[in-house]
C-alpha positions as CSV (number, residue, x, y, z in Angstrom):
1,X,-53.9,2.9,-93.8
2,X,-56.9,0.9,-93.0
3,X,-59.4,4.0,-92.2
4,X,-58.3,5.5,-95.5
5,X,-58.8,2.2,-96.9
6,X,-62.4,2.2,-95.3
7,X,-63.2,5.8,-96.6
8,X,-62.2,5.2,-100.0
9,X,-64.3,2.1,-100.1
10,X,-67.5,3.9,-98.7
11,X,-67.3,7.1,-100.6
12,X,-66.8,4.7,-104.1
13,X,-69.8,2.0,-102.7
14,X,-71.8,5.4,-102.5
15,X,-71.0,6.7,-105.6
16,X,-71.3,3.3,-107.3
17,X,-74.7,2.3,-106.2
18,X,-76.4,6.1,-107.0
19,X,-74.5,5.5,-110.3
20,X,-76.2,2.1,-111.2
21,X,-79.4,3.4,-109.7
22,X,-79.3,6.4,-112.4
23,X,-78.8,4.4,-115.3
24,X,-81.6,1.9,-114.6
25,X,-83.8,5.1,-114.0
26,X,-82.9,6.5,-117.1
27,X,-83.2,3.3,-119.1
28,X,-86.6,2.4,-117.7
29,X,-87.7,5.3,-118.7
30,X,-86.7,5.1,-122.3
31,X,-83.7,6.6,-122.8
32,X,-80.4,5.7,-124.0
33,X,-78.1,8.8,-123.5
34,X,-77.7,11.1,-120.2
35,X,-75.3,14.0,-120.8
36,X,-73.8,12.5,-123.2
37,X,-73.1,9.1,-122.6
38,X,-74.6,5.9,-123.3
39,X,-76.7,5.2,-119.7
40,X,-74.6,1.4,-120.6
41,X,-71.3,2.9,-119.9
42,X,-72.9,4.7,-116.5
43,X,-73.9,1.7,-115.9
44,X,-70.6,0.2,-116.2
45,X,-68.8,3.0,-114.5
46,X,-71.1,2.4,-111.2
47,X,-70.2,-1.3,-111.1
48,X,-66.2,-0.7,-111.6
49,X,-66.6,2.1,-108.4
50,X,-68.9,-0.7,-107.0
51,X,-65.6,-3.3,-107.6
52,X,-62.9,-0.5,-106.2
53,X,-65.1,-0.4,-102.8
54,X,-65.3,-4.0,-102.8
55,X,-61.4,-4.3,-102.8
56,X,-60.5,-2.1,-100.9
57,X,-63.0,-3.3,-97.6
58,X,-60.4,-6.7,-98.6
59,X,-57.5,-4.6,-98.3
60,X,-58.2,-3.1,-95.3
61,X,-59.7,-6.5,-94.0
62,X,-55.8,-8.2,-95.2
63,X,-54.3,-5.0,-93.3
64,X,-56.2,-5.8,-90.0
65,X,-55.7,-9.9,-90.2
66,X,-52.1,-9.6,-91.2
């Protein structure tokens, strides 16, 4: 359990931080939509996958103490 734990917490780190990174680009540059959504709720969206990473690295950190 703890090396899925692990993967799922790198994969959604990744995602989360390219997320975050695209909607400060795109509000920087003036913007307030990408393809369709407010670049808010992307922004939002990258720091909930960046709070799902962050979890689960605790879960798999409770699996190996306990």
């Amino acid at each position: 359990m703890k090396p899925l734990l692990i993967w799922i917490a790198r994969c959604s780190a990744i995602a989360g931080v390219i997320a975050m990174a695209l909607a400060v680009v795109v509000r920087l540059s003036g913007a307030y939509w990408l393809g369709g959504f407010q670049v808010g709720t992307i922004l939002q969206a990258g720091m909930a996958a960046t709070l799902v990473a962050c979890l689960s690295y605790l879960a798999a950190f409770a699996e190996q103490r306990g």
